[in-house]
Biotite code that builds the C-alpha atoms (Angstrom):
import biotite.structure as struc

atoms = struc.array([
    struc.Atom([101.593, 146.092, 124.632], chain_id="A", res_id=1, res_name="UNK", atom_name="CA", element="C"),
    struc.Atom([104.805, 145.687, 123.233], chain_id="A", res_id=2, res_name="UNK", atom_name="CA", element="C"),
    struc.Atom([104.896, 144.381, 119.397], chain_id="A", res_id=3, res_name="UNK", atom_name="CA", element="C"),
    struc.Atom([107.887, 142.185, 118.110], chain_id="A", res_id=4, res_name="UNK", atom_name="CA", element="C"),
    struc.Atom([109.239, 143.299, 114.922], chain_id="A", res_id=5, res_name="UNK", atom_name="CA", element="C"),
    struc.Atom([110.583, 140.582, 112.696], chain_id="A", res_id=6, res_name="UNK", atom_name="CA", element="C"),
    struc.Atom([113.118, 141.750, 110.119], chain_id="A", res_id=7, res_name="UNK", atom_name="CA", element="C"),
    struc.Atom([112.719, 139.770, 106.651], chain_id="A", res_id=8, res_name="UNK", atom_name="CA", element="C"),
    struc.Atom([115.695, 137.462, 107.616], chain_id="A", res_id=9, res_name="UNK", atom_name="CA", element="C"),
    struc.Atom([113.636, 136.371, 110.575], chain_id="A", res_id=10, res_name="UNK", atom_name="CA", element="C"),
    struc.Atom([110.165, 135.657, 108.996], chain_id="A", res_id=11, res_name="UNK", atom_name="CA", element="C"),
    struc.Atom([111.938, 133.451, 106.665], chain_id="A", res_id=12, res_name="UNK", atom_name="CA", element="C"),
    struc.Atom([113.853, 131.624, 109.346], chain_id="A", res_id=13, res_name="UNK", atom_name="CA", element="C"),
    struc.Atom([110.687, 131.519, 111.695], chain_id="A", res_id=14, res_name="UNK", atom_name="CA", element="C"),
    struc.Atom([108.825, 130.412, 108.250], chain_id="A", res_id=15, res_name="UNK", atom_name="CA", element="C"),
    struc.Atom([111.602, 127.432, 107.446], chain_id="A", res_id=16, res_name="UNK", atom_name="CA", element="C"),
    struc.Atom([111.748, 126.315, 110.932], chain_id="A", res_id=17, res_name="UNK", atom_name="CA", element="C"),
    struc.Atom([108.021, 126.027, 111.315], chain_id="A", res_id=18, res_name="UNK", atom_name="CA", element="C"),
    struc.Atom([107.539, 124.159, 108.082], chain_id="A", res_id=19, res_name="UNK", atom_name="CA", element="C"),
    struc.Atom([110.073, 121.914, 109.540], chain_id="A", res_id=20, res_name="UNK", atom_name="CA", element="C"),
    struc.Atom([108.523, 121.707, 112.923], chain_id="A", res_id=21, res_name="UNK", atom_name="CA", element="C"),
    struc.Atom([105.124, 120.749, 111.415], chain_id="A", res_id=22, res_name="UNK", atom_name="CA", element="C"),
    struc.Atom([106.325, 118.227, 109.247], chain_id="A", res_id=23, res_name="UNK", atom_name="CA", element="C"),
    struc.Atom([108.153, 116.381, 111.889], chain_id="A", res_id=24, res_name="UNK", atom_name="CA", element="C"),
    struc.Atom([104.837, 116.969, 113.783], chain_id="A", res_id=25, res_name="UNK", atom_name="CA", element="C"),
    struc.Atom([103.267, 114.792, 110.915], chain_id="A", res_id=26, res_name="UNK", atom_name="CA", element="C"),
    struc.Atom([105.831, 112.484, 109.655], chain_id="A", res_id=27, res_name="UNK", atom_name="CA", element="C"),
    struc.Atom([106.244, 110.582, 113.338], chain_id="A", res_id=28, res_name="UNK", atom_name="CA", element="C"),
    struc.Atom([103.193, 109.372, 114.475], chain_id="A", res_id=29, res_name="UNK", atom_name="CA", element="C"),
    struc.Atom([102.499, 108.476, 110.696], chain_id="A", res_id=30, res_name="UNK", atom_name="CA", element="C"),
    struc.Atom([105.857, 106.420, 110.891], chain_id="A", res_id=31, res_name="UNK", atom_name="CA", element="C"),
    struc.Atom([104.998, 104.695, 114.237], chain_id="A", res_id=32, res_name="UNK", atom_name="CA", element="C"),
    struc.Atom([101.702, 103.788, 112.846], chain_id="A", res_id=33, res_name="UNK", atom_name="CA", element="C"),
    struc.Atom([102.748, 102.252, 110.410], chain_id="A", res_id=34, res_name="UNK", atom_name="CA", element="C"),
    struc.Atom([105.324, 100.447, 112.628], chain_id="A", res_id=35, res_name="UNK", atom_name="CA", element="C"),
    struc.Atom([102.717, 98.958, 114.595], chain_id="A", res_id=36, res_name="UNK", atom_name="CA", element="C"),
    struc.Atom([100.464, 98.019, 111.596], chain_id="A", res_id=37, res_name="UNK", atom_name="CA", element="C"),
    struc.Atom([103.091, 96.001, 109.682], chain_id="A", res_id=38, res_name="UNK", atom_name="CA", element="C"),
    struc.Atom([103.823, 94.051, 112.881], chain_id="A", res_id=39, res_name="UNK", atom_name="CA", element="C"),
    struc.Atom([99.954, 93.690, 113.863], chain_id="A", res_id=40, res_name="UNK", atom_name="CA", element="C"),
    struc.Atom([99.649, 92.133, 110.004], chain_id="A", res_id=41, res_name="UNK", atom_name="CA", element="C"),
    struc.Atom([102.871, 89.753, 110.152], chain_id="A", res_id=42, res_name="UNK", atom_name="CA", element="C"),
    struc.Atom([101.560, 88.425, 113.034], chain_id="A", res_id=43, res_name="UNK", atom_name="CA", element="C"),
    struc.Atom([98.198, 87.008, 111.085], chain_id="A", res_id=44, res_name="UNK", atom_name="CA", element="C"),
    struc.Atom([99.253, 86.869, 107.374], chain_id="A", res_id=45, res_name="UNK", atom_name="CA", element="C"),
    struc.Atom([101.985, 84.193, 106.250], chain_id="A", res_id=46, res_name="UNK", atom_name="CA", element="C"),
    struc.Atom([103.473, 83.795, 102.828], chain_id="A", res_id=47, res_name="UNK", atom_name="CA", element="C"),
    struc.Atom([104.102, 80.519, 101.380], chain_id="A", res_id=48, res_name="UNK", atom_name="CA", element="C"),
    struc.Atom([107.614, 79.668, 101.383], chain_id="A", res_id=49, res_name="UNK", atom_name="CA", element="C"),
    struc.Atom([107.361, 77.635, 97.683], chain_id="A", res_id=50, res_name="UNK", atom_name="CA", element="C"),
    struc.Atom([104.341, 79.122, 95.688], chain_id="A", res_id=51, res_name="UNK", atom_name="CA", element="C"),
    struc.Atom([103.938, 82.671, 97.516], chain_id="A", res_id=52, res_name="UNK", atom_name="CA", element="C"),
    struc.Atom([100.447, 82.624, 98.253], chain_id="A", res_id=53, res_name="UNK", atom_name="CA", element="C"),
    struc.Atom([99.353, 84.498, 100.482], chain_id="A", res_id=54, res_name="UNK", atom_name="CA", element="C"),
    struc.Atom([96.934, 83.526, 103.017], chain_id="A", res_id=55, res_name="UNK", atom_name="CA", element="C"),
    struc.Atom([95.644, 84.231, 107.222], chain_id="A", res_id=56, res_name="UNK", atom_name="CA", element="C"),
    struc.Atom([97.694, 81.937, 109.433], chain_id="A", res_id=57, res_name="UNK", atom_name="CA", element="C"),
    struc.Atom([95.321, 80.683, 112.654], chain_id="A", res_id=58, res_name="UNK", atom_name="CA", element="C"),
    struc.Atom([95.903, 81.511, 115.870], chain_id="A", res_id=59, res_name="UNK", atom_name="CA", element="C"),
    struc.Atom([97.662, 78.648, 116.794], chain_id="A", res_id=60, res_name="UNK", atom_name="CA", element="C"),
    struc.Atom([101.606, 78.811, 116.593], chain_id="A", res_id=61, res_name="UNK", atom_name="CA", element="C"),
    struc.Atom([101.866, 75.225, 115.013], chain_id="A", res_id=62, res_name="UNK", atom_name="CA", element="C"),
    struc.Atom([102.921, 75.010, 111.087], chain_id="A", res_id=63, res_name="UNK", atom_name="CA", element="C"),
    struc.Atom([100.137, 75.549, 108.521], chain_id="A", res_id=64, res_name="UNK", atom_name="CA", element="C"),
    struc.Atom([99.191, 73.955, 105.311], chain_id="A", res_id=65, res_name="UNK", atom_name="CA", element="C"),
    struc.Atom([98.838, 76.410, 102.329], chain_id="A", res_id=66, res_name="UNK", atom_name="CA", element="C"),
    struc.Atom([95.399, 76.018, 100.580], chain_id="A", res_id=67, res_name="UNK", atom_name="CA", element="C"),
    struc.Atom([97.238, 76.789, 97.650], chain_id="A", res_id=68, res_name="UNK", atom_name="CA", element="C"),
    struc.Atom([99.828, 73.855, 97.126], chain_id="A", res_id=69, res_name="UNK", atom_name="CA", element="C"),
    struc.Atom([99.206, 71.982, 100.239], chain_id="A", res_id=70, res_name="UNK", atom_name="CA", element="C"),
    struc.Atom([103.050, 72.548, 101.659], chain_id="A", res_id=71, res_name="UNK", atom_name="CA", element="C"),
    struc.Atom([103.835, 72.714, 105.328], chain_id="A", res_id=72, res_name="UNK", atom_name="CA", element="C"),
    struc.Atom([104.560, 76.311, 106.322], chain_id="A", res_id=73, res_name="UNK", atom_name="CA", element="C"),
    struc.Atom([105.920, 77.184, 109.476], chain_id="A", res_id=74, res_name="UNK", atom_name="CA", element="C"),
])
């Protein structure tokens, strides 16, 4: 059984790269998550476009009254 000897210079490379590796490992399913929950929300909540209330749109695609002011939304 052969062993592979690592000089300093290499455990610190193999360390730096692996840090690396397992933060990208992380970082991009965390960032497509939260890709596909902001578009999941926008597709419920709406913003009124005059007081900013915030409020859940129905599932229809016509415009909405805020319950807030009583403007037409789209």
């Amino acid at each position: 059984m052969n062993l592979v000897e690592l000089t300093l210079n290499q455990f610190f490379m193999l360390l730096i790269f692996g840090g690396m590796l397992s933060v990208l490992c992380v970082m991009i399913p965390v960032q497509i998550a939260s890709k596909m929950r902001r578009m999941k929300r926008k597709r419920y909540l709406s913003t009124c476009r005059i007081c900013g209330y915030r409020f859940i749109r129905p599932e229809s695609k016509e415009p909405v009254v805020c319950p807030h002011c009583g403007v037409l939304n789209q």
